[in-house]
C-alpha positions, 0 to 999 in steps of 0.5 A: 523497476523493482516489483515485490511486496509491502513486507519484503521493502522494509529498509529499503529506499527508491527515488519513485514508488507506486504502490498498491494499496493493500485493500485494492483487491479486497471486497471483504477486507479481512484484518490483514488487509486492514493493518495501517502498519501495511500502508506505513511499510509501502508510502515512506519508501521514496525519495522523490514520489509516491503514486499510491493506486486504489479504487472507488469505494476503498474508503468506504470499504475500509470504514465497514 
């Protein structure tokens, strides 16, 4: 297992990866959060899977 943050996997590469999505914890999301380039960091770094976790109501979040 290798835990660290979206930024910190650039170039990096594994078989499976579950990720957090950026705005899980948010309930104001601020344009940090907000950055598509924080979700493009986190989903193309597997070879095999991806299991990226939300939460109900993450959509809707996103589009306020």
């Amino acid at each position: 297992m290798f835990v660290e943050t979206a930024n910190r996997w650039q170039g990096l590469e594994r078989d499976v990866v579950v990720a957090l999505h950026p705005l899980l914890g948010e309930t104001a999301p601020e344009a940090f959060a907000m950055d598509a380039g924080r979700l493009c960091v986190m989903t193309p770094r597997h070879k095999v899977a991806c299991a990226l976790i939300g939460r109900p109501g993450l959509v809707r979040a996103a589009a306020a």
